[in-house]
N, C-alpha and C positions, 0 to 999 in steps of 0.2 A: 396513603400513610396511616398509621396507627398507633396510638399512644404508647410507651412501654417503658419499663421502671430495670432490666433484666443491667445489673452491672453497674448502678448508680443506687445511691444514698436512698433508706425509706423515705417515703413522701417527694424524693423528687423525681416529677412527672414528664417523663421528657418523650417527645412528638418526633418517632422516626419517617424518613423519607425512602421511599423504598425507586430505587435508581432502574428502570427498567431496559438500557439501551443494549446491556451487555451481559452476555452470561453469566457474569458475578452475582448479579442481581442485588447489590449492594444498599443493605439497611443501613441509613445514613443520621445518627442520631443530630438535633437542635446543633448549631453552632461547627459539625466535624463534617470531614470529607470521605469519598471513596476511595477502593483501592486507587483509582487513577489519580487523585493530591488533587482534581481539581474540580470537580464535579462536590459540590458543599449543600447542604440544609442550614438554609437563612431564613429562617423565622418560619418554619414548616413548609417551607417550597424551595425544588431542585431549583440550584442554579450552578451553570459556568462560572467559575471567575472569572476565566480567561476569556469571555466574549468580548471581542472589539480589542484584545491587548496580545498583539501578536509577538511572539518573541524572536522571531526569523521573519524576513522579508529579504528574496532571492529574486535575479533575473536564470531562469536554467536554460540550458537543450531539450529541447522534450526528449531524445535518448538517453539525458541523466536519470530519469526517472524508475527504473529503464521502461519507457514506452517504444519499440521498434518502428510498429505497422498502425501509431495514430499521427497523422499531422509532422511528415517527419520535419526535421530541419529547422522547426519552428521556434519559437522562443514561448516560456512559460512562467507569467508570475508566482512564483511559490512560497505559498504563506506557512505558518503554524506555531503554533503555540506549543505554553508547559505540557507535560502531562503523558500518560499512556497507561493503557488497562492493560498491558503486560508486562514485564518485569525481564526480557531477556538479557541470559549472563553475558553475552554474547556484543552487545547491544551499541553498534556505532555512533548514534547520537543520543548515549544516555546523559551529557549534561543539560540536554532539552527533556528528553523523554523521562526519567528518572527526576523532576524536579517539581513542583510548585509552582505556580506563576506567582506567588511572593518570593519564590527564593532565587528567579530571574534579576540578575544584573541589567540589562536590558529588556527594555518592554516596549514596544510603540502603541499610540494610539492608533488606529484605525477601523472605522463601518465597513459594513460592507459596500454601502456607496464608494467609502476614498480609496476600497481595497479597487475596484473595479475602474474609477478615475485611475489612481496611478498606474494598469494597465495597461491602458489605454496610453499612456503619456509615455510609459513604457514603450509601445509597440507589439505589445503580447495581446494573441485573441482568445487568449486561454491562460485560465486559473486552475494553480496546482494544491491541492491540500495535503501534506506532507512531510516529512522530518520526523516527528515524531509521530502519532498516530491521531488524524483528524477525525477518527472514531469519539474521541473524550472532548473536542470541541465541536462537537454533531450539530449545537443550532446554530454556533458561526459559519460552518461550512454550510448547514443548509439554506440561512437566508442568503449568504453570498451567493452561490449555490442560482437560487433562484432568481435573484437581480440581476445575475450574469444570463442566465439563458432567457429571459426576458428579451434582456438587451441584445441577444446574438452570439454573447461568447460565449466559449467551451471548460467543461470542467472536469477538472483531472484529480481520479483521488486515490494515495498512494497508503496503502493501508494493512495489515495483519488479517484485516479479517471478519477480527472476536467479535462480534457484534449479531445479536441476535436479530430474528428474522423481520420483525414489525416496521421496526426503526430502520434498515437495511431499506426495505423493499419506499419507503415512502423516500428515503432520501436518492434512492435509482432513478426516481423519478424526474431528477434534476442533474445527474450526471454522462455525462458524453463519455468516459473510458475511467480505468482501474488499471495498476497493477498492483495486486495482490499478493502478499507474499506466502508461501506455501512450507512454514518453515522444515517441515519433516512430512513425511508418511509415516508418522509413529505416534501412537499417545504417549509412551516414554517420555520423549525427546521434548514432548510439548508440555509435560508435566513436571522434568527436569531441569529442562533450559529456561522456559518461557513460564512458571507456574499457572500454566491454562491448558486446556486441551482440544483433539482435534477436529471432531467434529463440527463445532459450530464455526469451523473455518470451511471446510468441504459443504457446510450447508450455502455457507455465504456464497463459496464460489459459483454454486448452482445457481442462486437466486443472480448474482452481477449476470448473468449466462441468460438466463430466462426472461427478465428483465429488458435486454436488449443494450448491456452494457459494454461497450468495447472491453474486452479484457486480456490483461495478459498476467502471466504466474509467473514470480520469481522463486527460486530455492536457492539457498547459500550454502554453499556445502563447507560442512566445518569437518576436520581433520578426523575420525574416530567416533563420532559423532553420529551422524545424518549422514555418511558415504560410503554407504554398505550398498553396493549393485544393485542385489534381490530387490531391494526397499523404492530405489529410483527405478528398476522396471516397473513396480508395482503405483509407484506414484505418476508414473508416464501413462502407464495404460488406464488408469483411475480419469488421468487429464483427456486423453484422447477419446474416451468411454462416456463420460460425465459432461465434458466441456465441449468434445468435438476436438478433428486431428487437427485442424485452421487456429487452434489456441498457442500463439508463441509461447513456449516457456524456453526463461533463463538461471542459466546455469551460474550463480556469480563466485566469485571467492572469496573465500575468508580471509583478514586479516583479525589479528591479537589485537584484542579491545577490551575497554568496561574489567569484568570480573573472568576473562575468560583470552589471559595475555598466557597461558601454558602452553596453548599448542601452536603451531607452525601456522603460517599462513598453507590455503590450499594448493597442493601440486597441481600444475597444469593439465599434469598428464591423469590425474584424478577426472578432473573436468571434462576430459576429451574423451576419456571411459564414461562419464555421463551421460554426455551430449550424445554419441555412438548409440548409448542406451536406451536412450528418449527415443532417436530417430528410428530406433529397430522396433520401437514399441506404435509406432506409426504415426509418430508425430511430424507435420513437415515443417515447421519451423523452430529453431532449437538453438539458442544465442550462450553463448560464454560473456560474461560478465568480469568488467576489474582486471582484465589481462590484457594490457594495453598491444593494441597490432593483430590480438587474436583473429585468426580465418574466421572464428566462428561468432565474431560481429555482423558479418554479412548477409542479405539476406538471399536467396536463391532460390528460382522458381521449382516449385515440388514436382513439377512435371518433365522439364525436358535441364532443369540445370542451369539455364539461364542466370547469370548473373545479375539482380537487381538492385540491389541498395548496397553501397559499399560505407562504410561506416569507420574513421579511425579515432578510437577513443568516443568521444560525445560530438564529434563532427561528422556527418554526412559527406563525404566527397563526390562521390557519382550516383543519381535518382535515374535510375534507365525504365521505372514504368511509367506506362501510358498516362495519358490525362485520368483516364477511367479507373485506374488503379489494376491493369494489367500486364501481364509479362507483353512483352514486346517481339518475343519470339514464335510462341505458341499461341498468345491471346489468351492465358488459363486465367482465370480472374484470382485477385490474389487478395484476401482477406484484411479486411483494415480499414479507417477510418483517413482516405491520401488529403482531402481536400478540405 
């Protein structure tokens, strides 16, 4: 941090906080916040406000998430607070993500201790950080985070991204799987919809990859938007190339939200021209999202066809692989986190 007077009254000397977790890189004058409303400089030191004040507490499926190939069938506590360091028009839970954790109607107390007690009382063996983006409550998630993998459980963190590489790589350290969302193969689209851009999301996914993080990529395809062909073969082959062909991505669909109720929810038949796309870009597992009943929930061995996870909506109905986490038909070992 460093003193600086640039935009306030002569003679008053005010002590910026320079926010280092995310590519804003957000000077953070005495008393104000970051782009994300929650990340604040109280008395020349970063703080959360939101630390310990969650404003969502969820029991989910872990294929809400969408997680396919971690732990299927499971249950997951999912916490999250105000806040987010991206701004999309687009954006399904912007009365969490778009707010303040003062401008929360609902708040709860909880540590990460009683996040991990109620868990447990729960019945869930796994902690989800998610809703909004657990990027801008980075040290709730990471001492939770780390009392959980202490303890034995699993942690799931559902996220944009934006987060540069320091702060990424130390919090890997404490996570078991990701999905990641992949909002376009376009800086446009990431400078129009989301005012951010893309690269430090293709770094992050490299680093979750490297790391040793389970991962999986979501893309939402919006109507006119992000559903240009060319763009999803080049972001398949990017995933395939970068991530490996074993990286499920999902294909989900858009419905009219937030700032961004003009255009149609996505055609199915868009989706099925995606999925088609990805899978010719040699990707072997390739999921449609938000289409309740869609074939392409299911998951199916890349090798001989095999039928393995049948999935309707967020329920699991038939698990046909091995203990090991293999096809049943061929023995092709099938990528994922089963147990």
């Amino acid at each position: 941090m460093a003193p600086r007077g640039a935009g306030f009254p002569p003679g008053c000397a005010v002590t910026e906080v320079h926010c280092e977790l995310c590519p804003r890189e957000c000077l953070i004058p005495e008393g104000g916040a970051g782009d994300c409303r929650v990340r604040v400089n109280l008395g020349g030191k970063l703080r959360a406000t939101t630390y310990g004040r969650p404003s969502a507490i969820h029991i989910d499926p872990m294929e809400k998430k969408p997680l396919y190939h971690f732990r299927p069938g499971t249950p997951v506590l999912s916490i999250a607070t105000a806040g987010c360091n991206l701004h999309c028009l687009n954006c399904q839970n912007w009365q969490l993500s778009q707010r303040g954790g003062e401008e929360m109607e609902q708040i709860y107390r909880a540590d990460p201790a009683e996040i991990l007690a109620l868990a447990r009382d729960q019945g869930c063996e796994s902690i989800a950080y998610t809703y909004s983006d657990p990027i801008v409550f980075y040290e709730y998630t990471y001492d939770t985070s780390s009392l959980a993998r202490a303890q034995g459980m699993r942690n799931v963190f559902i996220t944009a991204a934006y987060i540069n590489p320091e702060p990424l790589r130390r919090l890997c350290r404490v996570l078991d799987a990701t999905n990641a969302d992949l909002k376009a193969f376009d800086e446009g689209f990431y400078r129009s919809v989301c005012g951010a851009s893309l690269k430090p999301v293709l770094d992050a996914l490299v680093i979750f990859r490297e790391q040793g993080v389970w991962l999986e990529v979501t893309n939402l395809v919006i109507p006119t938007l992000n559903d240009d062909l060319a763009m999803i073969r080049r972001m398949a082959r990017w995933i395939h190339d970068e991530l490996g062909p074993g990286t499920p991505l999902h294909f989900s669909r858009f419905q009219p939200q937030y700032r961004m109720r003009n255009l149609p929810p996505t055609p199915a038949e868009t989706l099925n021209r995606a999925r088609a796309e990805a899978l010719d870009a040699g990707l072997h597992f390739v999921y449609v999202g938000n289409v309740f009943g869609h074939e392409g929930s299911t998951t199916y061995c890349p090798r001989d066809g095999t039928l393995l996870i049948r999935r309707v909506g967020f329920t699991v109905t038939d698990n046909r692989l091995t203990a090991g986490g293999h096809c049943p038909t061929c023995n092709e070992p099938i990528p994922g986190v089963w147990q």
